[in-house]
C-alpha positions, 0 to 999 in steps of 0.5 A: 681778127675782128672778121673772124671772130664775127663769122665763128660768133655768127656761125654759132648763133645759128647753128641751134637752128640747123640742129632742131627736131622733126615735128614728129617721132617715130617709134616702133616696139615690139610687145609680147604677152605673160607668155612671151609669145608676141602680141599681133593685130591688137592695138596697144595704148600706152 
C-alpha cells in the first residue's frame, strides 16, 4: 500500500510539468471595416 501510494504521489507531482504551455500562442481573426466588408493587406495593432 505504501508502494502505491507513492507511485499515485509521485505521478501527480509531475504531471504539471507534462501539462505546461507552448512558448508561443497562435491566433488568427478576421477583421472587417464599418462596412462589414473584410479588411486585407493592411496591418492591424491591437
Amino acid at each position: 500500500m505504501k508502494k502505491l501510494f507513492t507511485i499515485l504521489a509521485a505521478v501527480l507531482l509531475t504531471a504539471p510539468v507534462w501539462a505546461q504551455s507552448p512558448e508561443k500562442m497562435s491566433y488568427q481573426a478576421v477583421i472587417r471595416n464599418s462596412s462589414e466588408a473584410l479588411v486585407t493587406n493592411t496591418t492591424i495593432f491591437i
